[in-house]
C-alpha positions as YAML, in Angstrom:
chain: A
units: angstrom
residues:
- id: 1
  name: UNK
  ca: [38.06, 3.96, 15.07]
- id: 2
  name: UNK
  ca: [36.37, 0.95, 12.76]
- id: 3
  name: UNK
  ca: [33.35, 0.52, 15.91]
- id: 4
  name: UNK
  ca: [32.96, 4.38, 15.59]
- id: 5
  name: UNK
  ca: [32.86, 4.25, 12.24]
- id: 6
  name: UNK
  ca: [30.60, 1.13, 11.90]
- id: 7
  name: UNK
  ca: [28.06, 2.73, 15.26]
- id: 8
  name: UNK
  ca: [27.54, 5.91, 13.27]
- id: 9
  name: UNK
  ca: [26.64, 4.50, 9.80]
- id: 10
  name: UNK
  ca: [24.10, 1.81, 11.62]
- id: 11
  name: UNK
  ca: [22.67, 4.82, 13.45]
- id: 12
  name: UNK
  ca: [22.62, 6.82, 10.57]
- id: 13
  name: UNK
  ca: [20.92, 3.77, 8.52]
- id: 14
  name: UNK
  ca: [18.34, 3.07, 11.40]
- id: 15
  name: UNK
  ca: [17.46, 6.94, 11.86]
- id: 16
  name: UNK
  ca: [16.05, 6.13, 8.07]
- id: 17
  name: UNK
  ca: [13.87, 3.41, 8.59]
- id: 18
  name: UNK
  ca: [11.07, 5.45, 10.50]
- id: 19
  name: UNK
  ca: [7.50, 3.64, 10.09]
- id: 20
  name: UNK
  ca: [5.03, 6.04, 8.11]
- id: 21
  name: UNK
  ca: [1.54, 5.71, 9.63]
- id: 22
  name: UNK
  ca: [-0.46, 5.52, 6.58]
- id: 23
  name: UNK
  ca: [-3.46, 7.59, 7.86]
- id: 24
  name: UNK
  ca: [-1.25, 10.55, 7.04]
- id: 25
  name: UNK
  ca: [-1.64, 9.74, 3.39]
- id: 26
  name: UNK
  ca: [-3.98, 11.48, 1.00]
- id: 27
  name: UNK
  ca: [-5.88, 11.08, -2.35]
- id: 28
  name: UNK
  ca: [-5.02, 14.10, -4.30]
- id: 29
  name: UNK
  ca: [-8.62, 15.08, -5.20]
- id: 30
  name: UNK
  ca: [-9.78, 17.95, -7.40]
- id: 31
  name: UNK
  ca: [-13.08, 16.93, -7.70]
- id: 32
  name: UNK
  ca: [-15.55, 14.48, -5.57]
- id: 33
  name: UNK
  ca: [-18.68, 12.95, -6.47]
- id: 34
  name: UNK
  ca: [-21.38, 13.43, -3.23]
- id: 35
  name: UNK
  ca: [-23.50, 10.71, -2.49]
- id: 36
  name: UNK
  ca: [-25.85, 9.96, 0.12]
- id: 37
  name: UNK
  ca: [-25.32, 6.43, -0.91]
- id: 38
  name: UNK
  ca: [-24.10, 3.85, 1.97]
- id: 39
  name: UNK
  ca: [-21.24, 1.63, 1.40]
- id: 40
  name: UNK
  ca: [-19.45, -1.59, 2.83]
- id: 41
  name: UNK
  ca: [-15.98, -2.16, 2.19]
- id: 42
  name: UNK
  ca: [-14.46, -5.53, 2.18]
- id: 43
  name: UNK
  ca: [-11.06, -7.23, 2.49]
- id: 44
  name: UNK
  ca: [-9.53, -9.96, 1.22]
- id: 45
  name: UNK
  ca: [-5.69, -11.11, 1.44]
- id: 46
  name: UNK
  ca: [-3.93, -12.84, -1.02]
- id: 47
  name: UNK
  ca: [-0.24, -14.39, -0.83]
- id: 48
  name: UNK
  ca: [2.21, -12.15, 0.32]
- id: 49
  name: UNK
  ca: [5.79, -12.68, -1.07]
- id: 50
  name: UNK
  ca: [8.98, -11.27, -1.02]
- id: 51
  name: UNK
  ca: [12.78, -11.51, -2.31]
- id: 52
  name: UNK
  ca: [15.30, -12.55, -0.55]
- id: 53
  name: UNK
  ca: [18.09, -10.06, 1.28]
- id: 54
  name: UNK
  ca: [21.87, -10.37, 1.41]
- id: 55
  name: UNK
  ca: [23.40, -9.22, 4.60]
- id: 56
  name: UNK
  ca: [27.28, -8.08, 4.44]
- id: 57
  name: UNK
  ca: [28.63, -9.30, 7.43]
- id: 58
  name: UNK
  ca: [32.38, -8.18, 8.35]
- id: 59
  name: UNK
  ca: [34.87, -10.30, 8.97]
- id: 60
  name: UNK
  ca: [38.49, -8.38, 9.57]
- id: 61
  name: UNK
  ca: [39.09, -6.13, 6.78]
- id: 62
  name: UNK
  ca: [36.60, -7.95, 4.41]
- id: 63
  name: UNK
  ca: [32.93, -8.42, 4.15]
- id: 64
  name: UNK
  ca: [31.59, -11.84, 3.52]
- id: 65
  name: UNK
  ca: [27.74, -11.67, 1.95]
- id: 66
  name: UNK
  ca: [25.26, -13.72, 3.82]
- id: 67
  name: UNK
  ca: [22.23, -14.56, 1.88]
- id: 68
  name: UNK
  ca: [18.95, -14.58, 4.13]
- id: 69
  name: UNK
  ca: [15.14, -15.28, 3.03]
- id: 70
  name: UNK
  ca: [12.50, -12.50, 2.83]
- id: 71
  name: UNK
  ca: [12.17, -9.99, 5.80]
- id: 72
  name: UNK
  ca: [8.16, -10.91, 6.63]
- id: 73
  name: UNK
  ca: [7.64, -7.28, 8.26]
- id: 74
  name: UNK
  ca: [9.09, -5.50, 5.51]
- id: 75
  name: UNK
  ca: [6.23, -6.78, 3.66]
- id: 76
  name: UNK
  ca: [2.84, -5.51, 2.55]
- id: 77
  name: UNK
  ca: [1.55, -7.83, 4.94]
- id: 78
  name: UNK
  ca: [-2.49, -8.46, 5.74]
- id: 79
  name: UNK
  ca: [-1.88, -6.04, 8.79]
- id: 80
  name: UNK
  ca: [-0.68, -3.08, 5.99]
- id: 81
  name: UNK
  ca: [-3.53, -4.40, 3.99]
- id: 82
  name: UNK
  ca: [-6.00, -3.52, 6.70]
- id: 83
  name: UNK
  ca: [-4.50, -0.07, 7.40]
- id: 84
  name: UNK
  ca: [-4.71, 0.19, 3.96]
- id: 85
  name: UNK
  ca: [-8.68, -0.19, 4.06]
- id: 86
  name: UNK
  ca: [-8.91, 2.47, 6.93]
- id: 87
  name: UNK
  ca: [-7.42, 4.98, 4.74]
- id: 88
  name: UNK
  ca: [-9.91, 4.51, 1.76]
- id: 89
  name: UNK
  ca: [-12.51, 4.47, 4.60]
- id: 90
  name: UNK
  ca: [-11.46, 7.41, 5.66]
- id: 91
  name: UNK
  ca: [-10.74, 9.19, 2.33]
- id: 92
  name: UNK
  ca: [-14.14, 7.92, 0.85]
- id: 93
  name: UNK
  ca: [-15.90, 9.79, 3.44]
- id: 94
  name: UNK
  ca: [-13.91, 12.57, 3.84]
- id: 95
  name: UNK
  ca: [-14.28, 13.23, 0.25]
- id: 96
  name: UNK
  ca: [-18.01, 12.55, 1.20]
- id: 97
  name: UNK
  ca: [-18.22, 9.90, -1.93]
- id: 98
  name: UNK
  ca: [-20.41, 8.36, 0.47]
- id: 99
  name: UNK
  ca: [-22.54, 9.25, 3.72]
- id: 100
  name: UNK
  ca: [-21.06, 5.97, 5.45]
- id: 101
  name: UNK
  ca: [-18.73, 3.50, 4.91]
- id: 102
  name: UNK
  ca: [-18.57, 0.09, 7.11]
- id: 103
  name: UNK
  ca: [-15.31, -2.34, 6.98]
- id: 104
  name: UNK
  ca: [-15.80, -6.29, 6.53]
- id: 105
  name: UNK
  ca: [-19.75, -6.24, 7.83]
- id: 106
  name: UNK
  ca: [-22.49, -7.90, 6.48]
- id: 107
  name: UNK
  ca: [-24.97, -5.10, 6.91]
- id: 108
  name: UNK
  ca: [-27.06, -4.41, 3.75]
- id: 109
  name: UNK
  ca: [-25.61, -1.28, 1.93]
- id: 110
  name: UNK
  ca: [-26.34, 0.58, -1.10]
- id: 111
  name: UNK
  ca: [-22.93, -0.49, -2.46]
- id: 112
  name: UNK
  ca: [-20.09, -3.42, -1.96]
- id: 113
  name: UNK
  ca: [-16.59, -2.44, -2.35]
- id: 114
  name: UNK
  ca: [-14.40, -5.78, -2.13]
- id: 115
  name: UNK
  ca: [-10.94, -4.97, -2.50]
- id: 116
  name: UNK
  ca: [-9.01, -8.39, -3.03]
- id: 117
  name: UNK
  ca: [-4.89, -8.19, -2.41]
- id: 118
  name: UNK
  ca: [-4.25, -11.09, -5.25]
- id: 119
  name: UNK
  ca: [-0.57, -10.87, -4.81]
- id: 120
  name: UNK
  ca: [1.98, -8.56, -2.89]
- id: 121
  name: UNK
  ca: [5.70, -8.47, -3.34]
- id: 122
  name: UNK
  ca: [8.17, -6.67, -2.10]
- id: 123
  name: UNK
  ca: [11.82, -6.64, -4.13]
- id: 124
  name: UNK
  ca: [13.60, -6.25, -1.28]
- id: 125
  name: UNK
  ca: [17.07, -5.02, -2.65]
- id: 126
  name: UNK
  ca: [15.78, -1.20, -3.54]
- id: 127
  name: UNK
  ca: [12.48, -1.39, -1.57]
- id: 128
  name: UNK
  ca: [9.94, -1.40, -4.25]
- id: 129
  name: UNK
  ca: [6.62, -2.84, -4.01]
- id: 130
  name: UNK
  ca: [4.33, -4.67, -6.64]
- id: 131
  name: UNK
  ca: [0.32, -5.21, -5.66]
- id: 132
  name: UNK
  ca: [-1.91, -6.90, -7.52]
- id: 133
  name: UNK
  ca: [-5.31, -6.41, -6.51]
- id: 134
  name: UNK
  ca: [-8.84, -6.16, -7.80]
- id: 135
  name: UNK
  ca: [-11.88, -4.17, -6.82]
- id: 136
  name: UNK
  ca: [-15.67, -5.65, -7.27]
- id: 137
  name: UNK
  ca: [-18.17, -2.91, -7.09]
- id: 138
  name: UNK
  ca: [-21.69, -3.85, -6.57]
- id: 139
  name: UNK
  ca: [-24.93, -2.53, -5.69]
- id: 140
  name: UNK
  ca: [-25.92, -0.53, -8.81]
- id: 141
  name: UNK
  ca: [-27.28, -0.77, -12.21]
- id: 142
  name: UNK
  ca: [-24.00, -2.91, -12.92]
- id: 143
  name: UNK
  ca: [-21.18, -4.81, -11.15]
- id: 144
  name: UNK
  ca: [-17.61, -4.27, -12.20]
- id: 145
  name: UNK
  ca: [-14.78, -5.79, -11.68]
- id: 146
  name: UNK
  ca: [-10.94, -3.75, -12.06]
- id: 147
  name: UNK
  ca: [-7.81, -4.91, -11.98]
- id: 148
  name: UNK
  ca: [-4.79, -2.76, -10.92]
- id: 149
  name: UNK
  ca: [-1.02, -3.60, -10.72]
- id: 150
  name: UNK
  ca: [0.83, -0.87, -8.64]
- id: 151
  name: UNK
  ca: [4.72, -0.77, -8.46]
- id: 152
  name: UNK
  ca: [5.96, 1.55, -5.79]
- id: 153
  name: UNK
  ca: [8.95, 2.68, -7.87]
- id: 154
  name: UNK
  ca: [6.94, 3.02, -10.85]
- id: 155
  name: UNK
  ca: [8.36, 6.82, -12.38]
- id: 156
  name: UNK
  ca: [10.94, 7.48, -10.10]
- id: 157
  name: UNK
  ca: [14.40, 8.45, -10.87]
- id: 158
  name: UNK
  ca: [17.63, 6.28, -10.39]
- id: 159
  name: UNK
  ca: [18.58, 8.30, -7.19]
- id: 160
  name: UNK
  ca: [14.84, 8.16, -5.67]
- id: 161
  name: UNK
  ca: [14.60, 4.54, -5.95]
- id: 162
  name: UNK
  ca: [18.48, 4.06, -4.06]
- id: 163
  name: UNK
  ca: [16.97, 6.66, -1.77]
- id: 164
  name: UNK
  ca: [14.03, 4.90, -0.61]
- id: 165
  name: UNK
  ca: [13.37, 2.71, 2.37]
- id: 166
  name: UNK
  ca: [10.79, 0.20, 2.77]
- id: 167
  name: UNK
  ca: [8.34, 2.30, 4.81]
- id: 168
  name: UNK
  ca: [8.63, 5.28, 2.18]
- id: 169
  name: UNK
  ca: [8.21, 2.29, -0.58]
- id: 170
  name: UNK
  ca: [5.07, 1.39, 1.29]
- id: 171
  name: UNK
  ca: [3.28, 4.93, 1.57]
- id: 172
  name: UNK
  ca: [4.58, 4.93, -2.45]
- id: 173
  name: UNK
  ca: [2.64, 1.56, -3.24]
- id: 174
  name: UNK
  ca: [-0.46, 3.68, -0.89]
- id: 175
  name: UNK
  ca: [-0.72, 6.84, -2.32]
- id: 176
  name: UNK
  ca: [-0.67, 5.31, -6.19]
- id: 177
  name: UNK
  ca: [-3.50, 2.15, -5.50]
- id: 178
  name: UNK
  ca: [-5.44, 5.19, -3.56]
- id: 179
  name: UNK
  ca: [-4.86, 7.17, -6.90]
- id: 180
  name: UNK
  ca: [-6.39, 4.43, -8.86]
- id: 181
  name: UNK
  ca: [-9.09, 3.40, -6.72]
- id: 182
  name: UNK
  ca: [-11.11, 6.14, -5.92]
- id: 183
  name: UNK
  ca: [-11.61, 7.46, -9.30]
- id: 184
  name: UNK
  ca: [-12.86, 4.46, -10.28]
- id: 185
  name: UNK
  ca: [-15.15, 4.31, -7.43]
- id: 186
  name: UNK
  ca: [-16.62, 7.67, -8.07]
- id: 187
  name: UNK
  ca: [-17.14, 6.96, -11.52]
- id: 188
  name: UNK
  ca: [-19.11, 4.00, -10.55]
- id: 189
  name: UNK
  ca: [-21.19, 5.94, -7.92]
- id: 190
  name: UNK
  ca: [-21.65, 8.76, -10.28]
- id: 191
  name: UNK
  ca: [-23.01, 6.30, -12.87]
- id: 192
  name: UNK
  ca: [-25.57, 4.59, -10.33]
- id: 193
  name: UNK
  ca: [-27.13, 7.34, -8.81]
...
C-alpha cells in the first residue's frame, strides 16, 4: 500500500515538472515603436549559481533528510540564457522595433544590444529565480547602460510561490526581464531616430 502510495505522489510530482519552451512567451505590448533601424544582439554569460537541495529519503517509517549541492539543470544556465536571446529576437521584430535583428555577429548595425547575465541564481527550495543582468545600447546619439535585477517570485502570493516549479519559475524570471527590456529598448530607439 506504502509503494502505491509513494508511485502515485512521484507521478503526480513529475507530471508537474513539464519544461516550458520559452518561445511561447510574450511581451505584453500596447504600444511599439517602428523602426527601420537594424540591430545586433549580443550575449554574454556570467556565473551561474544556485542553493543547495535537501532530498527526504525514507527509511522504514521515517524520513532521513539528505542534503545535496545545487541541481545544475534547474538553473538559468547559458543554454536558458541563449533561448532567452531568441525570444527578444523574436519579440523585437515581431513588434517590428526593428527591420532585423542578428544574434552574436559582428556585422555593422545601426544599433548594439549586449545583454550581459552578471549573475543568475536559483533558490532552489520554492523555485525562485534572481538575474542580474545589464543591457548596453549603442549605435545612437548616446550609449546607455541599465541595470535590472529580476526575482521570479517577485509579487506573488504565499500559495503561488509553494505552487511553482522550476520551469514555471523560469518562464516567471522570462516574461518580467522581457517586461523590462524592451521598453527600455524602444525608448532608446525612439530617442535616436
Amino acid at each position: 500500500m506504502r509503494r502505491l502510495i509513494l508511485l502515485l505522489v512521484v507521478s503526480l510530482l513529475g507530471g508537474c515538472a513539464t519544461p516550458i519552451p520559452f518561445n511561447t512567451i510574450k511581451h505584453n505590448a500596447k504600444q511599439s515603436i517602428v523602426s527601420n533601424k537594424e540591430a545586433a544582439l549580443l550575449h554574454v554569460s556570467g556565473a551561474v549559481r544556485g542553493s543547495d537541495s535537501t532530498t527526504m529519503i525514507p527509511a522504514g517509517n521515517i524520513f532521513i533528510p539528505v542534503s545535496s549541492g545545487p541541481v545544475p539543470e534547474l538553473q538559468f544556465h547559458k543554454q536558458d540564457q541563449a533561448d532567452f536571446i531568441k525570444v527578444l529576437r523574436s519579440e523585437l521584430l515581431r513588434l517590428k522595433v526593428f527591420k532585423a535583428v542578428s544574434i552574436n555577429k559582428t556585422k555593422k548595425t545601426d544599433i548594439k544590444i549586449t545583454i550581459i547575465f552578471a549573475q543568475t541564481y536559483h533558490h532552489i527550495n520554492n523555485q525562485e529565480y534572481t538575474l542580474d543582468v545589464v543591457m548596453n545600447l549603442e549605435g545612437g546619439k548616446n550609449k546607455e547602460l541599465k541595470e535590472y535585477r529580476i526575482n521570479s517570485n517577485e509579487g506573488a502570493s504565499i500559495l503561488e510561490k509553494w505552487n511553482t516549479n522550476a520551469y514555471e519559475g523560469k518562464a516567471k524570471a522570462v516574461r518580467k526581464l522581457l517586461n523590462k527590456l524592451i521598453p527600455d529598448i524602444q525608448k532608446y530607439v525612439a530617442g535616436n531616430t
